[in-house]
C-alpha positions as CSV (number, residue, x, y, z in Angstrom):
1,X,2.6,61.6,-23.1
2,X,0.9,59.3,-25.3
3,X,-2.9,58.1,-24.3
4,X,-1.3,54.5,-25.4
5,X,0.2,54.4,-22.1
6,X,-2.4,56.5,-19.9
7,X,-5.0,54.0,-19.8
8,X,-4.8,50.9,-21.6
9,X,-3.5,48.3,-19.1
10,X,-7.1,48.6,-17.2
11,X,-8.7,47.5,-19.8
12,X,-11.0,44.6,-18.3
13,X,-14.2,46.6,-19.0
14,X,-16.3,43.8,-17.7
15,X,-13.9,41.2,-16.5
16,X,-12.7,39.4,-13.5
17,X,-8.9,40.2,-13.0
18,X,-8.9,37.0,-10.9
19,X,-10.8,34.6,-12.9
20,X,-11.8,31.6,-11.1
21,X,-12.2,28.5,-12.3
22,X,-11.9,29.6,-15.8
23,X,-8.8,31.0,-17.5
24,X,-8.6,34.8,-18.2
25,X,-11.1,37.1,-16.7
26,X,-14.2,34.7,-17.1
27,X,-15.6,33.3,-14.0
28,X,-17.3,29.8,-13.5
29,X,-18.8,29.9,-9.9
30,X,-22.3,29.7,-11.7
31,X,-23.6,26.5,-9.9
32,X,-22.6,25.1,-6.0
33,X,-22.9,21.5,-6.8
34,X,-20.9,22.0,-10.0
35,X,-18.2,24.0,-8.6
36,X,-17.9,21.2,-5.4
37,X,-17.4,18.7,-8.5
38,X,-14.4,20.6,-10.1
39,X,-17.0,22.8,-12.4
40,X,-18.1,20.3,-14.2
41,X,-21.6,20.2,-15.5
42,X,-22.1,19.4,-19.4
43,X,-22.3,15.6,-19.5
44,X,-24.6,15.6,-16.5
45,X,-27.4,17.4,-14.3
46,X,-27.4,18.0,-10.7
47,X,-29.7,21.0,-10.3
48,X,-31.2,23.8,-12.1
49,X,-28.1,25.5,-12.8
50,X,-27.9,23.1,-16.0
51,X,-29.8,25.6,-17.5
52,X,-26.1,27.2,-17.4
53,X,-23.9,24.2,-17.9
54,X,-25.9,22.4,-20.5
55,X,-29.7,23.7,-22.0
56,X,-30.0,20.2,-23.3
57,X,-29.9,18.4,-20.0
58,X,-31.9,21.0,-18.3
59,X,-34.9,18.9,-19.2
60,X,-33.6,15.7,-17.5
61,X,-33.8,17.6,-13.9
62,X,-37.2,15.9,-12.6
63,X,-38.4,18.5,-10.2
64,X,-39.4,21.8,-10.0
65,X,-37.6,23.9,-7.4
66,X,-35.9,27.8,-6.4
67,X,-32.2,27.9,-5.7
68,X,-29.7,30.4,-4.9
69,X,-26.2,30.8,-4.1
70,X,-23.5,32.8,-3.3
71,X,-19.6,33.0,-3.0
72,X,-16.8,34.9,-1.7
73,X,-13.8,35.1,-3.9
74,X,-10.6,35.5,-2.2
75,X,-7.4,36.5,-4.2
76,X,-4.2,36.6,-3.5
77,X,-1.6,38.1,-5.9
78,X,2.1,39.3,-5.3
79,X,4.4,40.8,-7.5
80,X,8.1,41.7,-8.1
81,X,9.8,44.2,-10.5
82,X,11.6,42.9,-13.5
83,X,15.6,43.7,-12.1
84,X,14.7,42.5,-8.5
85,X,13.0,44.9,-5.6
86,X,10.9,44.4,-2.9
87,X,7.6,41.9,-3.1
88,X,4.7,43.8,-3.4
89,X,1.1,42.4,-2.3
90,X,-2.0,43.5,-3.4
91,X,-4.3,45.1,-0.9
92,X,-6.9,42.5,-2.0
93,X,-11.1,42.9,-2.0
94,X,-13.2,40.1,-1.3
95,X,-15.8,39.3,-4.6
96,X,-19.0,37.9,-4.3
97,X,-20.4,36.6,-6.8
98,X,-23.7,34.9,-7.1
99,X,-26.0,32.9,-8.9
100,X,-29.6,32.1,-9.0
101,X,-32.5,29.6,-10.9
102,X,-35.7,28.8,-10.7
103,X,-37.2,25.6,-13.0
104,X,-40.4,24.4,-13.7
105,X,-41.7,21.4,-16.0
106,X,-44.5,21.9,-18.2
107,X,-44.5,18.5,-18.9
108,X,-42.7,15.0,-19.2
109,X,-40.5,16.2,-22.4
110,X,-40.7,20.1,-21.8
111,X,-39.1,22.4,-19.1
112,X,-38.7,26.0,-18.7
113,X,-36.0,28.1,-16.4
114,X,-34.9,31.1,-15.3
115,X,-31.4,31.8,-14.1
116,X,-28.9,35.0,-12.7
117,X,-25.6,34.7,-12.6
118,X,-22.3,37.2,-12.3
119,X,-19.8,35.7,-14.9
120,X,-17.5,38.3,-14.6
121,X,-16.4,40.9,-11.8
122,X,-13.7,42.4,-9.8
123,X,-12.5,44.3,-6.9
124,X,-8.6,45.1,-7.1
125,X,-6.4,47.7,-5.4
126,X,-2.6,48.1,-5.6
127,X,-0.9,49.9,-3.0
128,X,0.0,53.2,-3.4
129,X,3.2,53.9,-5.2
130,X,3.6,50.3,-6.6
131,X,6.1,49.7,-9.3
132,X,2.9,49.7,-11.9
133,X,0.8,52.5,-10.4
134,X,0.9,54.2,-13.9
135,X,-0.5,51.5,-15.6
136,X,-3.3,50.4,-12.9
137,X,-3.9,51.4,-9.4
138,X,-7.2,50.5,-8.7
139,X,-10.1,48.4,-10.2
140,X,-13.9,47.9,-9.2
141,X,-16.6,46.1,-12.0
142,X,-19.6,44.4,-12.1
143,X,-21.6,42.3,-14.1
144,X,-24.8,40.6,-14.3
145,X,-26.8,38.0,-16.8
146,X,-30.0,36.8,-16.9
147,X,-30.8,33.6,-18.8
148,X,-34.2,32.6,-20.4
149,X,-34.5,28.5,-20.8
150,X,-36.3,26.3,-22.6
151,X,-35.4,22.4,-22.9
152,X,-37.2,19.4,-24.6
153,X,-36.7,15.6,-24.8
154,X,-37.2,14.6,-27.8
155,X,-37.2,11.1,-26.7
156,X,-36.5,9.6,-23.0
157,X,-32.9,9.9,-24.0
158,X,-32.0,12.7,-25.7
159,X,-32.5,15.8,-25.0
160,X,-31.8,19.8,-26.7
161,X,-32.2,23.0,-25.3
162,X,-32.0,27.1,-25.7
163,X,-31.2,30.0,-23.5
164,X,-31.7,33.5,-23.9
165,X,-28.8,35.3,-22.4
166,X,-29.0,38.9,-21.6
167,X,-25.9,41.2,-20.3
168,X,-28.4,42.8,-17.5
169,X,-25.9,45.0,-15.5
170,X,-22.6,45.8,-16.3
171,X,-20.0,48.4,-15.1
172,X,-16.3,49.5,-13.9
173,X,-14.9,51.7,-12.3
174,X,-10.9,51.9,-13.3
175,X,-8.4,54.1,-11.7
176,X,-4.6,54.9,-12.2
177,X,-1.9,57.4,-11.5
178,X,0.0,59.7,-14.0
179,X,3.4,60.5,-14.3
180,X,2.9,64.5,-13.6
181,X,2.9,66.4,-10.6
182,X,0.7,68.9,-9.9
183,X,1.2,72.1,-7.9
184,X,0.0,70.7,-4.2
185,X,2.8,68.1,-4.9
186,X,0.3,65.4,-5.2
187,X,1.0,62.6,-8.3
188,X,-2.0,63.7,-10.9
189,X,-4.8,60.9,-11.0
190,X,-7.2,59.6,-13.5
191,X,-10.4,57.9,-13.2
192,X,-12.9,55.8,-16.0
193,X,-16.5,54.6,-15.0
194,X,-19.1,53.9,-17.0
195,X,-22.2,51.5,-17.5
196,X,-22.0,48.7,-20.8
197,X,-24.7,48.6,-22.7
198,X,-27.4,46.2,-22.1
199,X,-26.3,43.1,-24.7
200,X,-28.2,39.9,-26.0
201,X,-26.7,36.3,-26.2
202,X,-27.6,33.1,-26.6
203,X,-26.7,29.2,-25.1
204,X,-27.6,25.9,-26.2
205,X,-26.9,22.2,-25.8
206,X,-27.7,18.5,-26.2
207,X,-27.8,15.5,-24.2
208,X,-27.7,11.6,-25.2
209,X,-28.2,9.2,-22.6
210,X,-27.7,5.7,-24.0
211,X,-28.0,4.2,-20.6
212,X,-28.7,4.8,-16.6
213,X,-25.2,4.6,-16.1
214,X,-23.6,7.0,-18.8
215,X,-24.8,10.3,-20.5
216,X,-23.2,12.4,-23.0
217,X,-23.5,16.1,-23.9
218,X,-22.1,19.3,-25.6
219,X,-23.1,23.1,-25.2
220,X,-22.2,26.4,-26.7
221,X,-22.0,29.8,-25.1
222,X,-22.3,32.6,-27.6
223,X,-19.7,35.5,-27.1
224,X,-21.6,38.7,-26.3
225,X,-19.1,42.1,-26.9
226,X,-19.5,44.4,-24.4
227,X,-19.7,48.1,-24.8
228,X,-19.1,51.4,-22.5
229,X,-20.5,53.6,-25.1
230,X,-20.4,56.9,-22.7
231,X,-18.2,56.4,-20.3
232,X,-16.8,59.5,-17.5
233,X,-13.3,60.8,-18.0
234,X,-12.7,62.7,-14.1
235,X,-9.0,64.3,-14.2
236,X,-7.2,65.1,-10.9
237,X,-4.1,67.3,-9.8
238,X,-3.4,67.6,-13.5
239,X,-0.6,70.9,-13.6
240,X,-1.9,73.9,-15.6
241,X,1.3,73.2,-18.1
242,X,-0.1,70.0,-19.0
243,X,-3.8,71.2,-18.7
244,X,-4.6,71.0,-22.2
245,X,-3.5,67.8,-23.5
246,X,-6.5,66.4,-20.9
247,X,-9.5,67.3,-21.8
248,X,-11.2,64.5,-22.7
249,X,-14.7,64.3,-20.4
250,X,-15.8,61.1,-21.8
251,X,-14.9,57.6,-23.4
252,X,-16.1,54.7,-25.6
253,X,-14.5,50.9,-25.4
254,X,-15.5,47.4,-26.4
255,X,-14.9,43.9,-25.0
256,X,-15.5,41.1,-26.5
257,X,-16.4,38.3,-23.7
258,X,-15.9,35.2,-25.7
259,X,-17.9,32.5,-27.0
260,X,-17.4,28.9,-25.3
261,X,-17.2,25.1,-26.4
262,X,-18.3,22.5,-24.0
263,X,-18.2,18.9,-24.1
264,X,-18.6,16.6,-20.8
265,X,-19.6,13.0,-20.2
266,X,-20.9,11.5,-17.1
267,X,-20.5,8.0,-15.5
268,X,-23.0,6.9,-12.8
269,X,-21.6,3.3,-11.8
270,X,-24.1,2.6,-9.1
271,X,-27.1,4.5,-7.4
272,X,-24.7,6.3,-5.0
273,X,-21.9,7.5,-7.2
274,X,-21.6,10.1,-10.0
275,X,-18.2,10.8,-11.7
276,X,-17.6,13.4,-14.4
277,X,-15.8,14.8,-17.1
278,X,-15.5,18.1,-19.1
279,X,-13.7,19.7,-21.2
280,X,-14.2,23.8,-22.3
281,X,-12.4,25.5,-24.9
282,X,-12.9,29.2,-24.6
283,X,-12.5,31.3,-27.5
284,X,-10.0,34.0,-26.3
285,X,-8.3,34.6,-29.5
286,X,-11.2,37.1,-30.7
287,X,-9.7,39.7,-28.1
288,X,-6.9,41.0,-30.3
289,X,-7.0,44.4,-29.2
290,X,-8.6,47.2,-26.5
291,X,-9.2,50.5,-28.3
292,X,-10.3,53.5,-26.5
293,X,-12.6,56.6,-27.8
294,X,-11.9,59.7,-26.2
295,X,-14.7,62.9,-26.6
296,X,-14.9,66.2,-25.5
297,X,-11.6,66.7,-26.0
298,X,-8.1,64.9,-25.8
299,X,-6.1,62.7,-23.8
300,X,-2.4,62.5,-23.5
301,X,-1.2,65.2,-26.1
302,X,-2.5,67.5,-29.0
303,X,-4.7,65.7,-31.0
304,X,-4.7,62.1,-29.3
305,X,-8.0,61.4,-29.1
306,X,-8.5,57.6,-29.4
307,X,-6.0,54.8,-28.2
308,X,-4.8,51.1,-29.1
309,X,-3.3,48.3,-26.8
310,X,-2.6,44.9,-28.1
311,X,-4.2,41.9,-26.2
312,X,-3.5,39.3,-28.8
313,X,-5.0,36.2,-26.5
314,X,-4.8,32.2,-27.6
315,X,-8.1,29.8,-27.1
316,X,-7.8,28.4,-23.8
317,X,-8.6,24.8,-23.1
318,X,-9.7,23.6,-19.2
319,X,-9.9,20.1,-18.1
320,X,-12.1,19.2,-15.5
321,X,-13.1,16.2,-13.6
322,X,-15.4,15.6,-10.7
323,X,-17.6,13.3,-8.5
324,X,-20.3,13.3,-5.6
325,X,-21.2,10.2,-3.4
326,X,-24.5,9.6,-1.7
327,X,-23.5,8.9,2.2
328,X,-26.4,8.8,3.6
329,X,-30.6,10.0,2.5
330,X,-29.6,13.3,3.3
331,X,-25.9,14.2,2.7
332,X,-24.2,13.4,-0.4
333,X,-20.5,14.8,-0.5
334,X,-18.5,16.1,-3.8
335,X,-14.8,16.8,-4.8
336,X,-12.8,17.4,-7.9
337,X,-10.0,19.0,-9.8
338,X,-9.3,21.2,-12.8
339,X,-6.6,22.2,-15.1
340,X,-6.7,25.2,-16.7
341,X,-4.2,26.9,-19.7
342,X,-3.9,30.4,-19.9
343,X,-4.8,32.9,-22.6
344,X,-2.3,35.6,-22.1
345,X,0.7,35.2,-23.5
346,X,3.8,36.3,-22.8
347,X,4.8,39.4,-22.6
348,X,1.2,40.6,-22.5
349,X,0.4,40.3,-19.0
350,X,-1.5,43.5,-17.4
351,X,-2.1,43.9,-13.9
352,X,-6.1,43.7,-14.3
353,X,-5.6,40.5,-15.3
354,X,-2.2,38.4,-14.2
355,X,-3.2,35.1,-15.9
356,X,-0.9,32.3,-15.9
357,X,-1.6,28.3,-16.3
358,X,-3.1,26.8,-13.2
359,X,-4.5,24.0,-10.9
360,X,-8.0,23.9,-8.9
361,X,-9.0,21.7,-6.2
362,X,-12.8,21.5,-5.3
363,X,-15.0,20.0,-2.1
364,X,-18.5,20.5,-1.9
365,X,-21.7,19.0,0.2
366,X,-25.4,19.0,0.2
367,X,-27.5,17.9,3.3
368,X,-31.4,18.0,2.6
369,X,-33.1,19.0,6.3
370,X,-36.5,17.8,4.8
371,X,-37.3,16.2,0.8
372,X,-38.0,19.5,-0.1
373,X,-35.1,22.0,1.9
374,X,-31.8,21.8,1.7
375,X,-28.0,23.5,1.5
376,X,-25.3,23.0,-0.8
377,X,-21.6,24.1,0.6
378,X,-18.6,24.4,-2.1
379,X,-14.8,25.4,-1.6
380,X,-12.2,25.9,-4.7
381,X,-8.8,26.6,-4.7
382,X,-6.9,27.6,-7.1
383,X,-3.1,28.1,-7.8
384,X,-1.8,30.0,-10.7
385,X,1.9,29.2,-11.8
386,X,3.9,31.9,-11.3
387,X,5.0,34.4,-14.4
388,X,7.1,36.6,-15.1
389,X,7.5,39.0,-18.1
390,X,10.5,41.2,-18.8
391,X,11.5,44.5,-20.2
392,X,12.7,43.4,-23.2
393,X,9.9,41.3,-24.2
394,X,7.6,44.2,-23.5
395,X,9.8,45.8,-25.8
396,X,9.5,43.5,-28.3
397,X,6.2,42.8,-28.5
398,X,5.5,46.3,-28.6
399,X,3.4,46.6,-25.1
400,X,5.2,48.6,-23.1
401,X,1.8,50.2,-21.6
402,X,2.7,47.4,-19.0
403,X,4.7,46.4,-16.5
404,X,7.7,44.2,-16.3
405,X,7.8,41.6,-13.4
406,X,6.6,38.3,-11.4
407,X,3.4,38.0,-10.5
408,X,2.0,34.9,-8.2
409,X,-1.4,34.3,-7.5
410,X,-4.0,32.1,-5.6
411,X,-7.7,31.9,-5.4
412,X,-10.0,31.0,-2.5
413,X,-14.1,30.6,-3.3
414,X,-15.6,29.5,-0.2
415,X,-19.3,29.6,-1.4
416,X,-23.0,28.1,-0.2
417,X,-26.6,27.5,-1.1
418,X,-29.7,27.2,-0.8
419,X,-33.2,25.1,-2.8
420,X,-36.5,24.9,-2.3
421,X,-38.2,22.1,-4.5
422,X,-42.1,22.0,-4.9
């Protein structure tokens, strides 16, 4: 056997294999107020999570204040075999990822933040014996960014800003089943974990605001490539026949988490309304391949010890729009929508990561106890358009380290928050 197909289709590294809000495996649950207004955020500020959305408006926020949040993704993914078969279900694990800022004004025209937030991360498990169980049978990563923030109005209407983005935390635990036997009659099993390296990044933006009632910005997310650079190798039930063609102890990958283009305008008709739109184009098309390292021996025959699977993704584009209404002094209410394209194109679908187009709808609330304390509730759901890839175009395309099949899959992010302003 070939390491091409022993390990390749679990090759998120640092990704989410259900990406909400965003297309691929990049998550956008980085802001509750954003994600109740259909994760929106460039053209506009709501809180100090535009330290996130857009540097350039973070300055506009006119208080100082703590906030946190956190959410609890909920996928749901099926599958069927190319050629018909039962529908299989994935024993899903519940995500939670969170996000956190703090801002503080030094001035009328300067601000400075901090921020944590989990862009990416996963917790899959396929049943056992499922129709792909040698390409992915398990799945369990992390990640986590800190931002540094600095934002200035150069006059009362336009504002710039800077973030220093730092890949904190970051690793994965991928498992999958190999088509050997060993001598206790159990299927032999193979396990990768390992930590990335800590990475540095960088966001900026810019915001015009020719009036009260309009604003007008643009930010950039730098892409920040990941690396595992000594990564654990643990063999199980491998048969003594087949003994030394697996060796290997240890692993090195890369993945490159892409850069992003945001641009988003936002309307404010009257003192109690806010409408919004953004647009992100995500820069997918960097991830071409995922190529594995193997020391301390080999992995999958004599002499094998490093691996290639094509990825070959497309830029995604997302549209978003959104709005929040002021009911009363102390609740104001939100709700939006998205539409999001998919990267993965076809015939390249993996397991860790079963992206397809889809559609989000968003809700969301704050109610302020006191003019300093308050809560911020957001709900998202998404639903992916079904796909299906088959065993010729696997063939074809030369990725046959996957599986053939439907998958179908939905998202539900329940999530809530805190702030404290001062």
């Amino acid at each position: 056997m070939q390491a091409k197909s022993l390990f390749l289709a679990g090759g998120a590294l640092l990704a989410s294999a259900s990406g909400a809000l965003a297309s691929g495996f990049q998550v956008g649950l980085s802001g509750q107020k954003n994600v109740g207004m259909g994760g929106t955020g460039t053209g506009l500020y709501l809180d100090q999570a535009a330290q996130f959305y857009n540097p350039g408006a973070f300055v506009f926020v006119a208080y100082n204040s703590v906030q946190g949040g956190l959410n609890i993704a909920v996928p749901r993914i099926s599958f069927r075999a190319d050629g018909g078969g039962p529908q299989e279900t994935l024993q899903n694990k519940n995500v939670f990822p969170f996000n956190g800022y703090a801002g503080y004004s030094i001035s009328d025209k300067f601000k400075v933040g901090i921020g944590v937030y989990t862009p990416f991360g996963s917790e899959l498990h396929y049943g056992p014996g499922w129709t792909g169980r040698y390409t992915l049978t398990d799945i369990n990563l992390r990640s986590v960014y800190g931002q540094l923030t600095a934002s200035y109005a150069i006059t009362p209407k336009l504002g710039i800003g800077a973030g220093l983005v730092v890949l904190a935390l970051g690793d994965v635990d991928l498992q999958r089943d190999i088509p050997l036997q060993g001598q206790n009659g159990s299927v032999a099993h193979a396990q990768l974990t390992g930590k990335a390296d800590h990475k540095i990044g960088y966001n900026v933006g810019i915001m015009y605001r020719p009036s009260d009632k309009f604003s007008i910005g643009a930010s950039y997310r730098s892409r920040i490539d990941a690396r595992i650079s000594d990564g654990t190798v643990t063999l199980s039930n491998v048969p003594a026949a087949a003994a030394s063609s697996f060796t290997a102890t240890s692993f090195s990958a890369t993945l490159p988490l892409p850069d992003v283009y945001n641009f988003g305008v936002g309307v404010h008709p009257n003192d109690k309304l806010t409408l919004a739109f953004d647009a992100n184009l995500v820069r997918w098309s960097h991830y071409k391949s995922l190529d594995f390292t193997y020391t301390g021996g080999v992995l999958g025959g004599a002499g094998v010890t490093s691996s290639s699977s094509a990825r070959n993704y497309k830029d995604a584009l997302a549209l978003r729009v959104g709005g929040q209404y002021k009911l009363t002094s102390g609740l104001t209410v939100r709700a939006g929508a998205l539409y999001d394209f998919a990267c993965v194109r076809d015939g390249y679908v993996t397991p860790e990561t079963p992206d397809a187009d889809r559609v989000g709808l968003t809700a969301g609330f704050t109610y302020a106890f006191t003019e300093r304390f308050g809560v911020d509730g957001s709900f998202l759901f998404e639903d992916f358009r079904q796909r299906s890839q088959s065993q010729s175009q696997l063939a074809i395309n030369g990725t046959a380290d996957r599986v053939a099949g439907t998958y179908k899959t939905t998202i539900s992010v329940p999530g809530i928050g805190v702030f404290y302003k001062f």
